[in-house]
C-alpha positions as CSV (number, residue, x, y, z in Angstrom):
1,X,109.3,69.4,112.6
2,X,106.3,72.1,112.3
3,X,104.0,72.5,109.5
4,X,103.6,76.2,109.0
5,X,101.5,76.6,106.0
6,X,103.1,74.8,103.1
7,X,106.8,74.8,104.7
8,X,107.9,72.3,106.9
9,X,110.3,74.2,109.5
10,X,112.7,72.2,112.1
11,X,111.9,73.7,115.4
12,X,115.4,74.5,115.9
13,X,115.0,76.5,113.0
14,X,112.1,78.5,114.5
15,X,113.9,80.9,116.1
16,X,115.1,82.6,112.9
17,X,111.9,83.5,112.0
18,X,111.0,85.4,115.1
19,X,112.4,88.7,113.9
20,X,110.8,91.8,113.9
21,X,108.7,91.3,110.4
22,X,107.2,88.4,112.3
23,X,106.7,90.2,115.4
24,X,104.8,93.4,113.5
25,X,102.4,90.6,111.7
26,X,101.8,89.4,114.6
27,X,100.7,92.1,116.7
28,X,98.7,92.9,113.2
29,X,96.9,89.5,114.0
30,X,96.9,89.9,117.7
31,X,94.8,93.4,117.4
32,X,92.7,92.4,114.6
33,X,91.4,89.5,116.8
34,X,90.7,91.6,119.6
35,X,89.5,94.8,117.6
36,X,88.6,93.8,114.3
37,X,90.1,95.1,111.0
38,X,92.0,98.3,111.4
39,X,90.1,100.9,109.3
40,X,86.8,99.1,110.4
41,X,84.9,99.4,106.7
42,X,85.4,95.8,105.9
43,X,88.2,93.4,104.7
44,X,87.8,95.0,100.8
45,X,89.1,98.3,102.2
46,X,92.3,97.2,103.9
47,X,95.6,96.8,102.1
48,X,96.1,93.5,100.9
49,X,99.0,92.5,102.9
50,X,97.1,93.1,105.8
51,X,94.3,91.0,104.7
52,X,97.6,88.2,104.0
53,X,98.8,88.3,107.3
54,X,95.2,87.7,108.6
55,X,94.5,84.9,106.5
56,X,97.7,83.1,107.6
57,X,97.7,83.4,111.3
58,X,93.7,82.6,110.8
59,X,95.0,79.1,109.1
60,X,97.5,78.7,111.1
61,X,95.0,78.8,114.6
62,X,92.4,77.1,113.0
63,X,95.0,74.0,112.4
64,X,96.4,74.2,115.7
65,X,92.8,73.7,117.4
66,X,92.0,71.0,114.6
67,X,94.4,69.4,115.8
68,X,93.8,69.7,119.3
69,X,90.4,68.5,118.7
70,X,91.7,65.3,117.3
71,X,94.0,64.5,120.1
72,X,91.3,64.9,122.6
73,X,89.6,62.3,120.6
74,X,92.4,60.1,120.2
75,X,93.8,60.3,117.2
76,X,94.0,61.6,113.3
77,X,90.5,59.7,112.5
78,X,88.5,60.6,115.2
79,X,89.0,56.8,117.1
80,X,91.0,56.2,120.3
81,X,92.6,53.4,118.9
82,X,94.3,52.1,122.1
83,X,90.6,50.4,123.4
């Protein structure tokens, strides 16, 4: 099971949302990271669903490393537990 926002998806269930609405937000996401917003005047002058799709894959990468972070140190609360 993945957490992906608020909605638990199975991962054999992942595969239905890789369809081409995912793929364009994603290359949205992938440029902005690597260019910056698209009409470069700020986030207030990009459309709003931009801005969204930002926001989401921004969450969604900042949880993933979170997470990494706390399996490098051995667990949810920070303490390798198996010492």
């Amino acid at each position: 099971m993945v957490l992906l926002r608020d909605c638990k998806v199975r991962r054999g269930e992942i595969a239905g949302y890789l369809n081409a609405e995912f793929w364009t937000a994603f290359r949205i996401w992938k440029y902005y990271r690597r260019f910056g917003l698209p009409n470069g005047a700020g986030w207030i002058n990009e459309p709003a669903s931009t801005i969204e799709i930002i926001d989401l894959f921004e969450d969604e990468r900042e949880a993933h490393e979170a997470e990494e972070i706390r399996s490098r140190r051995g667990g949810a609360d920070g303490h390798d537990n198996n010492r």
